[in-house]
LOPAGU-902909 format. One line per 5 residues: number of its first residue (from 0); their letters; for each residue x, y, z of N, C-alpha, C, CB. Coordinates in steps of 0.02 Angstrom, whole numbers, plus 32768, in hexadecimal, padded with zeros to 4 digits. Glycine has a CB too. Example, Ala and Ser with C-alpha at 12.3 -4.5 7.8 and 13.67 -1.06 7.14 Angstrom:
// residues 2
0 = AS = 8294 7EE4 8186 8267 7F1F 8186 8294 7F5B 8186 8235 7F20 81C4  8282 7F90 8162 82AC 7FCB 8165 8285 8002 818A 82C0 7FE2 811E
END
This chain:
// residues 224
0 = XXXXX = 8029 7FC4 8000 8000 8000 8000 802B 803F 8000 7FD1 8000 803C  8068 8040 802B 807C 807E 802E 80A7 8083 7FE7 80A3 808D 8075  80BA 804C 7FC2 80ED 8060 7F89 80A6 8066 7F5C 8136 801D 7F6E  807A 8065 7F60 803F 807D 7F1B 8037 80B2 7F3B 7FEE 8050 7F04  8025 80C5 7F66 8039 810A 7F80 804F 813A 7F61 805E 8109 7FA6
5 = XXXXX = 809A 8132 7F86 80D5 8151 7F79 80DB 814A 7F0D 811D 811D 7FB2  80C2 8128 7F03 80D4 812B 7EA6 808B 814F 7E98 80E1 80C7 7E6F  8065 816A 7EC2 801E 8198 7EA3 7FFE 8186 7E7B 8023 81D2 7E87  7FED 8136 7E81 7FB9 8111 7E5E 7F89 80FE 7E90 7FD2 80D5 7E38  7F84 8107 7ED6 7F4F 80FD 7EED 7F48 8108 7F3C 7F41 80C3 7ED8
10 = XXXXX = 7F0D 810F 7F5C 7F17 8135 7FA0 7EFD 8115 7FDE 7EF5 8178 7F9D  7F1A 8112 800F 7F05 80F5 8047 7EBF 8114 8065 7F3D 80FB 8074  7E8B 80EC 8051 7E47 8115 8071 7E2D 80F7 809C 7E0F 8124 8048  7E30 80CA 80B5 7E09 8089 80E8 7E27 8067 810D 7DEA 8053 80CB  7E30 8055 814E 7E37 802B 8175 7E02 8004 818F 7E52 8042 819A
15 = XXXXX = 7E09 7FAD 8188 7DCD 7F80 81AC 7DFC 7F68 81C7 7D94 7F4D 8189  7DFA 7F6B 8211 7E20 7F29 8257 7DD1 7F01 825E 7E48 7F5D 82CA  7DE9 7ED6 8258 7DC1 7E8B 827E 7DD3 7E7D 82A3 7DBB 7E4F 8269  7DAD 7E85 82EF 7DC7 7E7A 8338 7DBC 7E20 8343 7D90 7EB1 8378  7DDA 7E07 8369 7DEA 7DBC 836B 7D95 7DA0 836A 7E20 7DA2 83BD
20 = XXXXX = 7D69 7DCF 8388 7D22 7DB9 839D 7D09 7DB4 8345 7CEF 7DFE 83DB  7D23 7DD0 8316 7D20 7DEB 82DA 7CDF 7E2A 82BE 7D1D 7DAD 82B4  7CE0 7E3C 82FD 7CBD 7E7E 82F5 7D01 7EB4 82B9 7CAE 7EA5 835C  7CD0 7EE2 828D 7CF2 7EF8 8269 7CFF 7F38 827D 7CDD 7EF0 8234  7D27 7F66 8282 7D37 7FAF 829A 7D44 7FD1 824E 7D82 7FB6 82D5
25 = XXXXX = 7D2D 7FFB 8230 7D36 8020 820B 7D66 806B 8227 7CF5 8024 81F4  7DAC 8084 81F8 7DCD 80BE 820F 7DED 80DF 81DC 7DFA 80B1 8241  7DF8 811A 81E4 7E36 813E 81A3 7E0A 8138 8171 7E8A 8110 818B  7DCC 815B 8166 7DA3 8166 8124 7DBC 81A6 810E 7D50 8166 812C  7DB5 8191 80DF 7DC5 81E4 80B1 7DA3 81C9 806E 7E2E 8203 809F
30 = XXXXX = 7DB6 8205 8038 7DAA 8216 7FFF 7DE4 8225 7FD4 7D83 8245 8003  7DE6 8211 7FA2 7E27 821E 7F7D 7E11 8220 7F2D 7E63 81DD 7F8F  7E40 8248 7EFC 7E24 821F 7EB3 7E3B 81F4 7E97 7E1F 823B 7E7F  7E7D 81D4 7EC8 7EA8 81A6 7EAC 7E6D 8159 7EB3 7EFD 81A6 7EDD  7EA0 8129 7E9C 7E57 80ED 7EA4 7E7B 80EA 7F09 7E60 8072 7E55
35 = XXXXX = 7E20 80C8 7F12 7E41 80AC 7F57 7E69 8078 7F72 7E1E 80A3 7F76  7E91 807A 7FB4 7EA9 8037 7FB7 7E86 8036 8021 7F1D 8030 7F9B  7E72 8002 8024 7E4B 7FF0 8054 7E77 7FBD 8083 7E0B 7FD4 8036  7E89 7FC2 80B7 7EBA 7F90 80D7 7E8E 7F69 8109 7EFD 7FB5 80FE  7E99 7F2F 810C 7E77 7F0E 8142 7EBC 7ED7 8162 7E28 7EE2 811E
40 = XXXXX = 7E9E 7EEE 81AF 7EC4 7ED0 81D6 7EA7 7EA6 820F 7EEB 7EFB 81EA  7EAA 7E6E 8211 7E8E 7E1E 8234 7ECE 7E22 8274 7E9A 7DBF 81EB  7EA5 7E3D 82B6 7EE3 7E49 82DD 7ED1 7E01 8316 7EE7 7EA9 8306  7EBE 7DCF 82F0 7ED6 7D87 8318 7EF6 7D72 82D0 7E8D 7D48 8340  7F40 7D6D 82DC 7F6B 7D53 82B5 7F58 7D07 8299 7FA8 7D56 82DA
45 = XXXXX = 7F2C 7CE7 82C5 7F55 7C8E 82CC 7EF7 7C74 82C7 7F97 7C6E 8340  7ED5 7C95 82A8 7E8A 7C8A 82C0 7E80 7C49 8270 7E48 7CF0 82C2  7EA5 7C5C 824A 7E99 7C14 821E 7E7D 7C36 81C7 7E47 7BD5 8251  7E6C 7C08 818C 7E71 7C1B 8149 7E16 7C23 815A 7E9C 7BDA 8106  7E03 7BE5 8174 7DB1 7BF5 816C 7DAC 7C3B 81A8 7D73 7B9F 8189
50 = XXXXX = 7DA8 7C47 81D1 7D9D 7C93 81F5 7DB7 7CC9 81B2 7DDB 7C9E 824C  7DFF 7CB3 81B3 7E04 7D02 8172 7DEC 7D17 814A 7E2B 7D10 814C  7DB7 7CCB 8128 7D9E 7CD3 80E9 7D5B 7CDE 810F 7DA8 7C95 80AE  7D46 7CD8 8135 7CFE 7CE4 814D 7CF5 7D31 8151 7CEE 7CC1 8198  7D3C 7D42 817F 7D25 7D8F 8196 7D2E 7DB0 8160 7D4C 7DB5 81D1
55 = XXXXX = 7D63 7DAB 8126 7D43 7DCF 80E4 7D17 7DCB 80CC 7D57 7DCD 80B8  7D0F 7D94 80CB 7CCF 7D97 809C 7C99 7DCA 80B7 7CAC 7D4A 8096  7C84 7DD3 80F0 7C6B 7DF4 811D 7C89 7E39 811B 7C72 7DD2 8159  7CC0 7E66 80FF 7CD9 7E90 80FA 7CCE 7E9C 80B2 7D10 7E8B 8114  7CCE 7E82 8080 7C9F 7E80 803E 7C60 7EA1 8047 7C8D 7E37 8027
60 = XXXXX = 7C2F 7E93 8067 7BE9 7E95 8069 7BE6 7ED3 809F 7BC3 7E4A 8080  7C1B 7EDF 80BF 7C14 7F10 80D6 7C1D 7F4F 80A8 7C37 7F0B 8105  7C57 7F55 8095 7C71 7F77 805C 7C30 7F9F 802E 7C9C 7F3B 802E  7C16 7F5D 801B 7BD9 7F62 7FDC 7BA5 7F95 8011 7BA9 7EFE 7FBD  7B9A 7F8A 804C 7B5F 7F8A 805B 7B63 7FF5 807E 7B4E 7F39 809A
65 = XXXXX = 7B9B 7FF4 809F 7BBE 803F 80BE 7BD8 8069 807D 7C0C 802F 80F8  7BFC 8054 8049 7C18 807D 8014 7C0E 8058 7FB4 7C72 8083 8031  7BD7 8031 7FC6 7BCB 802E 7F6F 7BFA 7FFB 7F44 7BDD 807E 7F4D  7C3C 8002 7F6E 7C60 7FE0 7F4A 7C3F 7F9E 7F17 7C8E 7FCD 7F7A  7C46 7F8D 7EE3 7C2A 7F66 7EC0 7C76 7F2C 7E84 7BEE 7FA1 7E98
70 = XXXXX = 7CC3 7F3F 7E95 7CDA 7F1C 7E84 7D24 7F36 7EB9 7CCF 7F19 7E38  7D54 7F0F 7EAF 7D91 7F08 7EC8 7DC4 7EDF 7EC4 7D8C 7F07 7EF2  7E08 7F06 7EBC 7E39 7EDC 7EB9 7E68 7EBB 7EFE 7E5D 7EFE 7E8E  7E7B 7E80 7F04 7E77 7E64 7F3D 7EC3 7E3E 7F47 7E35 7E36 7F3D  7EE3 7E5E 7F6E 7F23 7E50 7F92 7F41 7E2B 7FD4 7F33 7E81 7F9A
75 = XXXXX = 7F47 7DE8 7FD0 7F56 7DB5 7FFB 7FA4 7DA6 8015 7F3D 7D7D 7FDB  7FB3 7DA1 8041 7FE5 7D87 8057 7FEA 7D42 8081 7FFA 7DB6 8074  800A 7D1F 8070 7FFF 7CD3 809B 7FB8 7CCA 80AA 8028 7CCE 80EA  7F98 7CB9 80F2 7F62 7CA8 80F5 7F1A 7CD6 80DC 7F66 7C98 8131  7F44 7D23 80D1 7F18 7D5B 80C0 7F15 7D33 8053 7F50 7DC5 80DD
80 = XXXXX = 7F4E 7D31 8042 7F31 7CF8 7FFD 7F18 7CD3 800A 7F55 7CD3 7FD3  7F14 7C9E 8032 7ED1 7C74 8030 7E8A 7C90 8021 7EC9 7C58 806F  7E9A 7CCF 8072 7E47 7CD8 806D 7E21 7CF8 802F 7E32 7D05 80A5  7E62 7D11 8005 7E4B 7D3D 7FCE 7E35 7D26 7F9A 7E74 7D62 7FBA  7E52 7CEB 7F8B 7E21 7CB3 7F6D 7DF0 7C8F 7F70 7E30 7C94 7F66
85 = XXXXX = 7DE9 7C8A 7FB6 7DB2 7C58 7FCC 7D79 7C78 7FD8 7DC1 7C30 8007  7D71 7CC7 7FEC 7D2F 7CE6 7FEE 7D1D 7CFB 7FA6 7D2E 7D23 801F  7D4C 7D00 7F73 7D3B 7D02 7F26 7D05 7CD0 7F19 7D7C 7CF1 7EF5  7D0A 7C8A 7F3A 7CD2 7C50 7F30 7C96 7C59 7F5F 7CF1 7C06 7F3F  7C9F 7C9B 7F88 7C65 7C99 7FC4 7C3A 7CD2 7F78 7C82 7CCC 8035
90 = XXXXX = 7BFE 7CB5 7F88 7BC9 7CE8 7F6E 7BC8 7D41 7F8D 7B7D 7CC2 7F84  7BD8 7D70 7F61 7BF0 7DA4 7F88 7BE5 7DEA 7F54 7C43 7D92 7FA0  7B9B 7E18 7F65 7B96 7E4C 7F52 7BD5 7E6C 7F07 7B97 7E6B 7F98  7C11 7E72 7F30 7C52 7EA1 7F03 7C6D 7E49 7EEB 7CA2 7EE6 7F48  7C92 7E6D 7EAF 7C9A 7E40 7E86 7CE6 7E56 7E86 7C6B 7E3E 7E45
95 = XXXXX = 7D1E 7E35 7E96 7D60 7E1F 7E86 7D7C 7E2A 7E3C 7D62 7DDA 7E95  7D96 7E52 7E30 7DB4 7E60 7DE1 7DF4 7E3D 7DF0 7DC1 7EBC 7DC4  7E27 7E74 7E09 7E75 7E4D 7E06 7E7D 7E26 7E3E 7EB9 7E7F 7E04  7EA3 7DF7 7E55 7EBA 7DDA 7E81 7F0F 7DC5 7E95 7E94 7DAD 7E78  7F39 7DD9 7ECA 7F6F 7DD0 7EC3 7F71 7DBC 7F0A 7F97 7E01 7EA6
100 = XXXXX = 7F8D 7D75 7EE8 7F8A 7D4C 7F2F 7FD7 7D39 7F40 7F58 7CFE 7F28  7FF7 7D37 7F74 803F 7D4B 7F7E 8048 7D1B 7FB3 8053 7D9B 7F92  8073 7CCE 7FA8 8090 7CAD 7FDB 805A 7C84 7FF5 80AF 7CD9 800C  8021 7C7E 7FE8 7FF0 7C5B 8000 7FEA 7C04 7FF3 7FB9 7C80 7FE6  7FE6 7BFC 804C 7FD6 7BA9 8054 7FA6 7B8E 803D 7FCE 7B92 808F
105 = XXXXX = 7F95 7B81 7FF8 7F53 7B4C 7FE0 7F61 7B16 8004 7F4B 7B33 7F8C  7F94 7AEB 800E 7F8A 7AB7 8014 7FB8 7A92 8060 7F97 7AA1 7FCF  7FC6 7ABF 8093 7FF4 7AA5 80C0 802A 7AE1 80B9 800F 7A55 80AC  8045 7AEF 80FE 8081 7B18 8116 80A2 7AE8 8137 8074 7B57 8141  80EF 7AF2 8130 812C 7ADA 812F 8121 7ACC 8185 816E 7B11 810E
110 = XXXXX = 8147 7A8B 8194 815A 7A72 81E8 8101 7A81 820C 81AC 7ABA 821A  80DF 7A7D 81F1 808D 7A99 820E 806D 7A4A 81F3 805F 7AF8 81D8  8065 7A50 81B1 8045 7A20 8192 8049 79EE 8154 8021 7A38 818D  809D 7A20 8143 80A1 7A1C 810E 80F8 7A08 8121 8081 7A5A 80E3  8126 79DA 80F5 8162 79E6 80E0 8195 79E1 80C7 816D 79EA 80ED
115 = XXXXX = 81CF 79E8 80AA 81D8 7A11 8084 81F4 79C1 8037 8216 7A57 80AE  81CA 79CB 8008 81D1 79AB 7FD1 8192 796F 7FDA 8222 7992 7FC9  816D 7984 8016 8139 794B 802A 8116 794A 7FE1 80FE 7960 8073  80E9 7989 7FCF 80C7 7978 7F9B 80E8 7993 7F5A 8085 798E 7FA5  80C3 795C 7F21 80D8 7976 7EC7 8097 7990 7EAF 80F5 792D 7E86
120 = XXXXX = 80AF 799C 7E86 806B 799F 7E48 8077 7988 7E13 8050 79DF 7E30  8027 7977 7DEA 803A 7968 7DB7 8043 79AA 7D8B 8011 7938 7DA2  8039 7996 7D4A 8037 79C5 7D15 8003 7A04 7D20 8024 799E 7CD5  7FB9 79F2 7D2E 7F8A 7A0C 7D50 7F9E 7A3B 7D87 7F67 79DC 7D64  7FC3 7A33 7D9C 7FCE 7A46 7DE1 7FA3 7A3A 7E10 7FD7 7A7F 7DE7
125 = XXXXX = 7F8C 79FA 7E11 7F6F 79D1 7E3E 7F8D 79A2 7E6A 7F4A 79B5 7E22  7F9A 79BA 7EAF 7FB9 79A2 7EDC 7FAF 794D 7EF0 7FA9 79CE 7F0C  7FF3 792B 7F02 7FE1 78ED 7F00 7FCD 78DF 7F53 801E 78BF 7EDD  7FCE 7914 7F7B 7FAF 791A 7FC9 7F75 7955 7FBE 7FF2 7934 800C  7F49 7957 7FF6 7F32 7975 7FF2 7F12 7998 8029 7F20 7963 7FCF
130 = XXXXX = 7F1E 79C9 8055 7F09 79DF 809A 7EB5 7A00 8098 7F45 7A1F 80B5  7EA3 79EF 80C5 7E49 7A0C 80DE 7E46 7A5B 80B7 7E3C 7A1B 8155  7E7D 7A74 80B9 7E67 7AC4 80AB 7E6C 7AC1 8066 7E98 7B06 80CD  7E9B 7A93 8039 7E95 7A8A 7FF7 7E4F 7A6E 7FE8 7ECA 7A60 7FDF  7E39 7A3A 8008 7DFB 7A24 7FF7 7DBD 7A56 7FEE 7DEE 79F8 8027
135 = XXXXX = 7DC9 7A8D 8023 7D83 7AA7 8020 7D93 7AD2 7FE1 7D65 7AD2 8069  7DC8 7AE5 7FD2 7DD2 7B25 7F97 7DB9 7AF3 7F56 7E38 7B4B 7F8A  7DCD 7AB1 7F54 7DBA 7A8E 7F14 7D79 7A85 7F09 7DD4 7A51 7F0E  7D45 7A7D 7F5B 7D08 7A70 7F4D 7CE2 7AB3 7F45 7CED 7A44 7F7F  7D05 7ADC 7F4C 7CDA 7B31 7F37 7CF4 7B5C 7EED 7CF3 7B75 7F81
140 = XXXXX = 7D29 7B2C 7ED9 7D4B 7B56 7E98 7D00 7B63 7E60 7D97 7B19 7E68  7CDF 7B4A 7E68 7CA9 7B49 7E22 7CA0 7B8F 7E43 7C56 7B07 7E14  7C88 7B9E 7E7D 7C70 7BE4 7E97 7CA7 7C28 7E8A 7C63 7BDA 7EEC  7CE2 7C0E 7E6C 7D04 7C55 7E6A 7CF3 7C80 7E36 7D4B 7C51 7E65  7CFF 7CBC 7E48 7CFC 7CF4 7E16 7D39 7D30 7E1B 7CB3 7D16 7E20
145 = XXXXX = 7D5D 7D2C 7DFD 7D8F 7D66 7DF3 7D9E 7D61 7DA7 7DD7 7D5F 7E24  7DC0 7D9C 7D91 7DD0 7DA7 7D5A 7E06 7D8F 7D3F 7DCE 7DD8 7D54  7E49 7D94 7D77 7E83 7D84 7D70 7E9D 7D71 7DAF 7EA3 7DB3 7D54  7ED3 7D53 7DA9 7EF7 7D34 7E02 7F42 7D30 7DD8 7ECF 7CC6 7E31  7F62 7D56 7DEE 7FAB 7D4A 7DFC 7FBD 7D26 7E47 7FCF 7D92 7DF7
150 = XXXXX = 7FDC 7CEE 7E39 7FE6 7CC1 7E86 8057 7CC6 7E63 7FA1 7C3B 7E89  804B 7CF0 7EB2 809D 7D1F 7EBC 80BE 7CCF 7EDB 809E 7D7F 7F0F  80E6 7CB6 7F00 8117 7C8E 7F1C 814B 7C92 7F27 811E 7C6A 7F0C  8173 7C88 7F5B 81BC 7C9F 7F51 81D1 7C4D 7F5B 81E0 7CE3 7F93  821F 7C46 7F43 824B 7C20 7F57 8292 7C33 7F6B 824A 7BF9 7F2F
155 = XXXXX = 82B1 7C34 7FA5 82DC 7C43 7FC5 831C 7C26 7F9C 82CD 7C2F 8007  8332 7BF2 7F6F 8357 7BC4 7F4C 8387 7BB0 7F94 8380 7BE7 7F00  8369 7B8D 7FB2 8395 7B6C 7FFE 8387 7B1D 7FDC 8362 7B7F 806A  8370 7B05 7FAA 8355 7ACA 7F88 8327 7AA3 7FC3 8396 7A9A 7F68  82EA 7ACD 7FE6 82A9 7ABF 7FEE 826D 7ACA 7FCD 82A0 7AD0 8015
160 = XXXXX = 827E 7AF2 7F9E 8250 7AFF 7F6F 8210 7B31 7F95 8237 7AB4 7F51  822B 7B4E 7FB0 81F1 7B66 7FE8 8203 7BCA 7FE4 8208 7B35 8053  81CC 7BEB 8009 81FD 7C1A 8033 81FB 7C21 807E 81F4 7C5E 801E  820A 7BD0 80A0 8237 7BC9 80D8 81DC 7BBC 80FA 827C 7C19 80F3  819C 7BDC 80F3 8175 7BD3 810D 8149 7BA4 80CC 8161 7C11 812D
165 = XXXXX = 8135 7BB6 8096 810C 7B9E 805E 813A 7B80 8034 80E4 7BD3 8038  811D 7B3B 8029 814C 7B18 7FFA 8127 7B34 7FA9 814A 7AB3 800B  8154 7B2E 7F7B 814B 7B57 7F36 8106 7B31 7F1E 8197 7B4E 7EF6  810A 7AE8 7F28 80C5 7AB8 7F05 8096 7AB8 7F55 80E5 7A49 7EE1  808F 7ADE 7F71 8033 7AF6 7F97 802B 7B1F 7F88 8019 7B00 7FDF
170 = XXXXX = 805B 7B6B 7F5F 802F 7B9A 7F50 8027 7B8A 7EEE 8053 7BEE 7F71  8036 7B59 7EE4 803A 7B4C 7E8C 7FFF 7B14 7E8D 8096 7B25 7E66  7FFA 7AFC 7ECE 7FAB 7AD3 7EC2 7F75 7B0E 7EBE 7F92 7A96 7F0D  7F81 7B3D 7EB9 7F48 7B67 7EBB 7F2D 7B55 7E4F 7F6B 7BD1 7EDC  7F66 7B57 7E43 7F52 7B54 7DF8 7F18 7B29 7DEB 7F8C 7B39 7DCC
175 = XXXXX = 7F22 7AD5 7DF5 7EE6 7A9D 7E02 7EA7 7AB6 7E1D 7EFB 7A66 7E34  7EA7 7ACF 7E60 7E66 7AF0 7E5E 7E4D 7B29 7E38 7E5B 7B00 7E93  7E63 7B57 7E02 7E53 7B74 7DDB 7E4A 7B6A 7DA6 7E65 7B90 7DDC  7E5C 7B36 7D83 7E6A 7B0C 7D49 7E31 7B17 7D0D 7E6B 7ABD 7D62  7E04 7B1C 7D3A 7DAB 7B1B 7D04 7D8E 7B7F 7D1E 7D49 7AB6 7D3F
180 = XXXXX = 7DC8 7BAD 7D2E 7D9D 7BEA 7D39 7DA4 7C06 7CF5 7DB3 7C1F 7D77  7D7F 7C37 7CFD 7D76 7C5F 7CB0 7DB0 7CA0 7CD4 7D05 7C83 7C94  7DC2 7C94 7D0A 7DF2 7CE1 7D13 7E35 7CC1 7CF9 7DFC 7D08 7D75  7E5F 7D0A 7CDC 7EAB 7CE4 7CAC 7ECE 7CE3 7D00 7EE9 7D2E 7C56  7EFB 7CCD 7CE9 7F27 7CA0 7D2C 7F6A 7C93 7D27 7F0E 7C57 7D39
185 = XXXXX = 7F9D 7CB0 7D44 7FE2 7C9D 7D3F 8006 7CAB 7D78 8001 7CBA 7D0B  8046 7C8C 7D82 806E 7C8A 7DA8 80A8 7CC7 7DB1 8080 7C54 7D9A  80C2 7CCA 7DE9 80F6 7CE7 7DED 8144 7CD6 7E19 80D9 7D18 7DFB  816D 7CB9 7E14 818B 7CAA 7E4B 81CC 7CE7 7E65 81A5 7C60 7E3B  81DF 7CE9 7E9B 81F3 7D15 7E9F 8251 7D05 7EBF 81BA 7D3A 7EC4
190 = XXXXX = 8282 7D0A 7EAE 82BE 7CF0 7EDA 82FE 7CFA 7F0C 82D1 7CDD 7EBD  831A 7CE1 7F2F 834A 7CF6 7F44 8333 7CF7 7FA5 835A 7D3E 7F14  835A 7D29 7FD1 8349 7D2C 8011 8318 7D4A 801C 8370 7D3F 8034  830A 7D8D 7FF4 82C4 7DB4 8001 8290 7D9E 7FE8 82C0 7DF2 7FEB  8291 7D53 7FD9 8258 7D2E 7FBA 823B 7D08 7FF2 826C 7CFE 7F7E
195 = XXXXX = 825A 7D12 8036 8246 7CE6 8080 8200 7D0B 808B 8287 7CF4 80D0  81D2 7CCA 80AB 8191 7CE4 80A8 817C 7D2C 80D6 8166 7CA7 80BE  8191 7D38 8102 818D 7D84 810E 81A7 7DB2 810C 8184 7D92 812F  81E1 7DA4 80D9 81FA 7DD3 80B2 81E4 7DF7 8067 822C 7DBA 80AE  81B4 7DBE 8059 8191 7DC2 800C 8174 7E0A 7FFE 814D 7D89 8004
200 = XXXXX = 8142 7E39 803A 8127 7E78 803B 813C 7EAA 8067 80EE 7E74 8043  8196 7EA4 8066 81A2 7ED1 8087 81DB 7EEB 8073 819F 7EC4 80BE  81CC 7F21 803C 81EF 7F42 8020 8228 7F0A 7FFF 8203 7F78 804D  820E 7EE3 7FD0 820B 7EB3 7F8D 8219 7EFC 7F58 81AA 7E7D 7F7F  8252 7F00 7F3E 8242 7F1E 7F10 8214 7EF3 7ED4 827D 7F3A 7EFF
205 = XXXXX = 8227 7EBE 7ECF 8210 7E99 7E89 81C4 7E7A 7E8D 8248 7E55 7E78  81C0 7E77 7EE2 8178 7E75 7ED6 813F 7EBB 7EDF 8163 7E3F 7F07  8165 7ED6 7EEF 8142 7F38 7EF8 8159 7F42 7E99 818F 7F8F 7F4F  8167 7F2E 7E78 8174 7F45 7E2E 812F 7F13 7E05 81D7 7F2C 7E10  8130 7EE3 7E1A 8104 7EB2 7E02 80BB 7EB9 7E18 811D 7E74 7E16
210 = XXXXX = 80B6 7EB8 7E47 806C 7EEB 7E76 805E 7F14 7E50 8077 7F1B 7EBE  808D 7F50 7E41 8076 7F84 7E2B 8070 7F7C 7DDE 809C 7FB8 7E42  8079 7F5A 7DD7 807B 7F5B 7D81 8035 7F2D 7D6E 80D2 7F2F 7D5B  8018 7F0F 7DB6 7FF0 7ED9 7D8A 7FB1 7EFC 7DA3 7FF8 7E7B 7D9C  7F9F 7F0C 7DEC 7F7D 7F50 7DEC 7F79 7F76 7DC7 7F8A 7F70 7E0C
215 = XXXXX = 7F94 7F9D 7DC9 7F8D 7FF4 7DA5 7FB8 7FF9 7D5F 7FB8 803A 7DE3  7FD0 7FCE 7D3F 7FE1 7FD5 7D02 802F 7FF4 7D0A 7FA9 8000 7CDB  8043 7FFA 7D31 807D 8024 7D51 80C7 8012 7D28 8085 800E 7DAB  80E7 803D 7D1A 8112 8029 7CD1 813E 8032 7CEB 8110 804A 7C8B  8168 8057 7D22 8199 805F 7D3E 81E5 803D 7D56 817F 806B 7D5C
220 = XXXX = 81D2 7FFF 7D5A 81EC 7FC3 7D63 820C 7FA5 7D2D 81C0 7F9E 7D78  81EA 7FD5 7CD6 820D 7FCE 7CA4 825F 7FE6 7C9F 81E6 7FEA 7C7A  8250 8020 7CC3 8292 8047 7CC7 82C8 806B 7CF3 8289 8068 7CAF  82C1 801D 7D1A 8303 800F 7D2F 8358 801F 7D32 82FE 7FED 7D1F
END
């Protein structure tokens, strides 16, 4: 948010905190003519993919219902990509145009549930394991609607194939469950040390160049 900011393609107008009870607090409204960018912050860290995707979805319908909103582009990080996909399949007033989903566990996180070279894919990118939270995304994929999904990933090259938290094939099983959407769909991987999973959105140049370019058309990154 602050590097779309700072490059004057778009403006911080909204704050939603979701308190652990998941009551929603609305703050920092304004008006701007730039487009908006709306931050939401889930301040129980550890509350899980179905809560995140619930209380958005619920932050959707809020959206629609307080300011009109009627479409949006939608920015995930780890479990915040999950949810950004998975309320795309919840029935939901505003309709999802872009989607940029960044580091996200479809299918298992590293030493948790998942590890490391446990699962392949095939060609499909259909995982030859398959965890409860993958399941429910496969049994709701007919319900998605977005336009586009860039699914971001990093790999650290430590030869785990991971970035140290997400192995590269749980956020590339996302492909399999998208397989039959009408939204276009591609990958991105990202490399090196600042490719470690909470390093991915924090001041990334290559992923603050890529963001911005798939958002806002942002050309800057051309000229280097």
């Amino acid at each position: 948010m602050q590097s779309a900011s700072n490059a004057g393609l778009a403006s911080h107008t909204l704050t939603v905190t979701v308190r652990p009870d998941g009551e929603l607090v609305f703050s920092q409204e304004m008006t701007s003519d730039l487009p908006a960018m709306i931050q939401v912050v889930f301040q129980n860290n550890i509350a899980g993919e179905r809560a995140y995707t619930r209380w958005l979805h619920q932050i959707y319908a809020a959206l629609y219902q307080r300011y009109g909103y009627r479409q949006l582009n939608a920015v995930g990080h780890s479990m915040g990509a999950y949810a950004v996909v998975a309320a795309a399949m919840l029935n939901s007033p505003i309709k999802t145009n872009k989607m940029l989903a960044i580091a996200g566990p479809y299918n298992g996180i590293l030493h948790w549930d998942d590890e490391v070279h446990e699962v392949s894919l095939n060609k499909q990118q259909k995982p030859d394991v398959m965890r409860p939270e993958y399941k429910w995304l496969l049994a709701h994929a007919k319900n998605f609607k977005a336009n586009s999904v860039l699914n971001l990933y990093g790999d650290v090259e430590d030869g785990s194939d991971s970035d140290t938290v997400v192995a590269a094939n749980s956020a590339l099983s996302l492909g399999y469950v998208l397989r039959d959407s009408h939204a276009t769909y591609r990958t991105e991987r990202v490399l090196g040390p600042h490719a470690q999973h909470s390093l991915l959105h924090i001041h990334n140049r290559q992923v603050t160049d890529i963001m911005l370019h798939y958002l806002f058309g942002w050309k800057g990154w051309q000229h280097k």
